[in-house]
N, C-alpha and C positions, 0 to 999 in steps of 0.2 A: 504494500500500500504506500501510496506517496504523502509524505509529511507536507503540511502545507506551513509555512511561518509568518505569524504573526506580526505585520509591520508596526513600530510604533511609530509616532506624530514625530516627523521630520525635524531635525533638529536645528533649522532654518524656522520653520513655521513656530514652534514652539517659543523661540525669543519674541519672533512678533505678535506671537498671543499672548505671551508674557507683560506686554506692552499695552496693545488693544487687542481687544477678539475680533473674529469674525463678523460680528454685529455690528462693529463699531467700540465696543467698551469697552473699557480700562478694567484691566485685569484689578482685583481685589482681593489679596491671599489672607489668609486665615487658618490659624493651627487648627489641625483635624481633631478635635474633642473623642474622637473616640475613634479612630481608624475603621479601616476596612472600606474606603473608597477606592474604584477600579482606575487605577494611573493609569493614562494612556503616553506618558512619555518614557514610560520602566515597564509597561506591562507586568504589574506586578499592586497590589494592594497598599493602602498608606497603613502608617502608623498611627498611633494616637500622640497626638505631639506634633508630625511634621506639617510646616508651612506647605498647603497646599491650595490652586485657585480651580472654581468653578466656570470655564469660560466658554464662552459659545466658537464652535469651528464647524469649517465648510468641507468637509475631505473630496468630496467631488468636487466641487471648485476648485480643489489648489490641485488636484491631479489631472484637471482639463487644465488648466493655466500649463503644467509640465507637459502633455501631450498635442496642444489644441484642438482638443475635444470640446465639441457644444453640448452640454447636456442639458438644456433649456432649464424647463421646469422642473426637472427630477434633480439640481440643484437645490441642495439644502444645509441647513443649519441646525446642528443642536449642541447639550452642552456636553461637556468633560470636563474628567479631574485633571490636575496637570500636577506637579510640584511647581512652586513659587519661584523657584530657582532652578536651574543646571543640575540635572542628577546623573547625567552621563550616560543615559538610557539604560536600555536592561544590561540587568547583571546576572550573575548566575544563581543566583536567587528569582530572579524572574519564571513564571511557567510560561511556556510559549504561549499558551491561550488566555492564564491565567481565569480559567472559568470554573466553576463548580458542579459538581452532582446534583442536580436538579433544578439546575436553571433552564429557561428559555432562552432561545436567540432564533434572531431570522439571519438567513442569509442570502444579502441582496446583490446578485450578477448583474454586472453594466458591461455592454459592448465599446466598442473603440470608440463610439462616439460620445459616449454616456448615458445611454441611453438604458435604461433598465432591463433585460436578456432575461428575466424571470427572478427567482425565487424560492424559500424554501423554510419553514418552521423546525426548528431542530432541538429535540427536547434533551439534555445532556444527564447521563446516567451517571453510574458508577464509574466510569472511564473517558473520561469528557473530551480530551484530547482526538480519541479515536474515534466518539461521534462527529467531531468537529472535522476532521480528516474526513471521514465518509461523504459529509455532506461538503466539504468544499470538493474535493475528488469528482461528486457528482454535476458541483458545480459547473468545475471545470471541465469534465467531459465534453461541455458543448465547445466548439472551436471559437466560435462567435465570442464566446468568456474573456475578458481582458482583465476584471477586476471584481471583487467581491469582499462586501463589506458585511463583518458581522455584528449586529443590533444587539442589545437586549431590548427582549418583548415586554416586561415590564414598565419601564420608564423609555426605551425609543432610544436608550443613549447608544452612540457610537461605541463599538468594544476596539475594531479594530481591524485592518487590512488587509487584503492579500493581493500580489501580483500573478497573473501566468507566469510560470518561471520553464 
């Protein structure tokens, strides 16, 4: 089976959301009171303690901006955790998916244009990795697949990237 890896938020993009988001707004960091929010620049969970910000990013936008892809309306926004500062992204501490046994997630296929290519609900068991694998695997099956983004279905937030490799 093919391991698929989990991109985190570009290490470019990440200063400039540290700055403004997406949105527009000024990044606003704040110690995590109790950790266990899903870093998208570590793939990897916070502490209770560490300075962390909530900010609104576009990942299909900033990856059409790199390929010139239009992807009109399927253009969107929402928010992530980030650390406040430079963490050096993942470490080996990091899980590739960083997901759990019994979460949801969607995963969403965009073609070369950005265009949304389908879909898929994927419930993650006792080996989450390997559901995750499945279901990008499947993704990528389609040749048309350039790019696939996984959600959580609870809150809609961005988890995290994959390239055709």
């Amino acid at each position: 089976m093919d391991h698929y890896t989990a991109l985190p938020i570009h290490p470019a993009a990440l200063r400039e959301l540290r700055d403004r988001d997406d949105a527009g707004r000024a990044c606003v960091p704040y110690g995590d009171p109790e950790g266990g929010s899903p870093l998208r620049c570590c793939l990897r969970r916070s502490v209770a303690g560490e300075e962390i910000a909530l900010v609104s990013y576009a990942p299909l936008r900033r990856w059409a901006a790199e390929t010139g892809a239009a992807p009109g309306a399927y253009d969107e926004q929402g928010p992530v955790f980030i650390h406040a500062e430079d963490c050096g992204g993942p470490g080996p501490e990091a899980g590739r998916h960083y997901a759990l046994p019994g979460a949801l997630r969607t995963v969403r296929r965009y073609d070369a244009a950005g265009r949304i290519a389908g879909g898929g609900l994927v419930e993650l068991g006792e080996d989450p990795e390997a559901d995750l694998d499945r279901a990008l695997a499947e993704a990528f099956a389609d040749p048309g697949v350039v790019l696939a983004h996984v959600r959580a279905v609870e809150y809609g937030c961005f988890q995290f990237e994959v390239r055709r490799h």
